[in-house]
N, C-alpha and C positions, 0 to 999 in steps of 0.2 A: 665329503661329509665333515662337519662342524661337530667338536665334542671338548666339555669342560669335564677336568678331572680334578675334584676337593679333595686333599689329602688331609687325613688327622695322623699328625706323626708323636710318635711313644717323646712322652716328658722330655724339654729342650732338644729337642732332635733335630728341627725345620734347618737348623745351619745346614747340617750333617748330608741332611736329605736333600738339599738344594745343592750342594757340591759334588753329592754325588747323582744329582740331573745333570749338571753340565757336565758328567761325564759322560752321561750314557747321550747327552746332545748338548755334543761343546757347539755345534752352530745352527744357528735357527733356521737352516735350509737343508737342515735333513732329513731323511724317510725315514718312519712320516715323519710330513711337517711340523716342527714344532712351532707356534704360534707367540708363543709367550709363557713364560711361567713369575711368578712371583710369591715369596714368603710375603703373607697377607695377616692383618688381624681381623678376627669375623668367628665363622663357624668353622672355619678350618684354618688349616696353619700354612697349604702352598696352593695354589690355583695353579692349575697348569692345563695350555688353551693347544690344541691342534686339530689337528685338517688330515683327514686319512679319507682312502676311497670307499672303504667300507667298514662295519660292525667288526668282520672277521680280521682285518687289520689293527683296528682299534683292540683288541684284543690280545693279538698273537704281536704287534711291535711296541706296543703301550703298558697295555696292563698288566701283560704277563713279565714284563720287565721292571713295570713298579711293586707287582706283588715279591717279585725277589728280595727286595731293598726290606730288612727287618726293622727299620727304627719307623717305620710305616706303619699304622694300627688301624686308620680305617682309609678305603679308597670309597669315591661316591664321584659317577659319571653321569654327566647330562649332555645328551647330544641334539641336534640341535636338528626340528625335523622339518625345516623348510630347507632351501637352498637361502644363505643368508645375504643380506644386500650390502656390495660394496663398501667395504670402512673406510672413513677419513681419515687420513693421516693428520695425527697433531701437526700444528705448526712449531718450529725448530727457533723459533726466537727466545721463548725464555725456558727455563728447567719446567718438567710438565712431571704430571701424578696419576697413575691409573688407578680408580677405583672399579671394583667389579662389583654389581647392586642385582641381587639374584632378587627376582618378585613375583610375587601373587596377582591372580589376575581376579577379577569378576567374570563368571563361566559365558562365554562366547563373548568374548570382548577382547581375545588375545591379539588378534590380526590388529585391530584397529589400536591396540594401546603399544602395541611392534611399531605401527605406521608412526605414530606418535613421538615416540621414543627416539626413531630415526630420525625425528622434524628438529630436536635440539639441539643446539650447539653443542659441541662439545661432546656427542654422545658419539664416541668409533664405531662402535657395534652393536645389535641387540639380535637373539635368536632367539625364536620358540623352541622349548629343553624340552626332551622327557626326564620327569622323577618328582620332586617333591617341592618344586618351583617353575613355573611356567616358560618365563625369562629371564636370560641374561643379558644385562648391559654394561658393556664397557666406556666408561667417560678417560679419554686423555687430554687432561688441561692443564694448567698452571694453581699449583697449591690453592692458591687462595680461591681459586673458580669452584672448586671441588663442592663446598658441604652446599652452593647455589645450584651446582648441574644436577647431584644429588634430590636437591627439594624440589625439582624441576621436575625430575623421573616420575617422585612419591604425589605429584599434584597431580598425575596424568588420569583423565577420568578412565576410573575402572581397573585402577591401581587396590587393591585389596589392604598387599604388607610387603614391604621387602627388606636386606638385609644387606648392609654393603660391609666388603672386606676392601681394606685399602692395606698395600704395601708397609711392611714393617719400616723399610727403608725411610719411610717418608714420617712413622711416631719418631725413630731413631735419630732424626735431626733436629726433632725440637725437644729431646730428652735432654735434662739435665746430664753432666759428664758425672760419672760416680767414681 
């Protein structure tokens, strides 16, 4: 099973609380799996993506280990309730950017705008979530492909709304130095 977990972490905290994920999973091949996580800008401040066999797991090795963490203020999980289709690995040629683009569907058009979403370049993953957005898609490309896979998703008939969080890492390198 497929599950996204949005973290809102307590004022400047996201460093804090990212250093201490890579403690509790300094390697991305641990029980559970962890998928990926990133300090992101959007509606929350880390995305963190894993693969457990069940609800009860996701629970007792996940959540009950992020509610520990106090610089945490809100957690919000969307798991993902089809079995999801094979992701593309980016290609390793140039530096690449994950954005996560959570969206709104048109009521029974989810299946068909999933098929779609998988049809895109550039698009690693997309799952049907339960909670307060239908889908999640993940694009890994190269910077500049980014805001084009982005408008690519938002064109997709029977797109509603959606919301993308892209890695701090990647404002951070075009921020001015203070």
């Amino acid at each position: 099973m497929k599950a996204f977990v949005s973290i809102v972490t307590t004022p400047s905290q996201f460093y804090t609380v990212q250093r201490k994920l890579k403690k509790l999973w300094p390697t991305r091949k641990s029980n559970p799996e962890i998928l990926d996580f990133d300090v992101v800008v959007g509606f929350c401040d880390i995305i963190v993506e894993v693969s457990v066999k069940d609800t009860k797991e996701l629970l007792e090795k996940v959540l009950d280990k992020l509610m520990k963490i106090p610089e945490i203020s809100v957690l919000r999980t969307f798991i993902s309730i089809i079995e999801p289709a094979p992701s593309t690995p980016a290609k390793k040629t140039e530096e690449v950017t994950t954005g996560y683009v959570f969206i709104n569907v048109v009521p029974e058009k989810a299946r068909d705008v999933l098929k779609s979403l998988l049809e895109i370049s550039g698009v690693t993953s997309a799952d049907l979530i339960l909670g307060e957005y239908d889908i999640v898609a993940k694009s890994t490309v190269p910077l500049y492909l980014l805001p084009d896979k982005i408008s690519d998703m938002q064109k997709v008939d029977g797109v509603k709304r959606s919301v993308t969080c892209i890695p701090v890492s990647v404002i951070k390198r075009f921020s001015p130095k203070g």
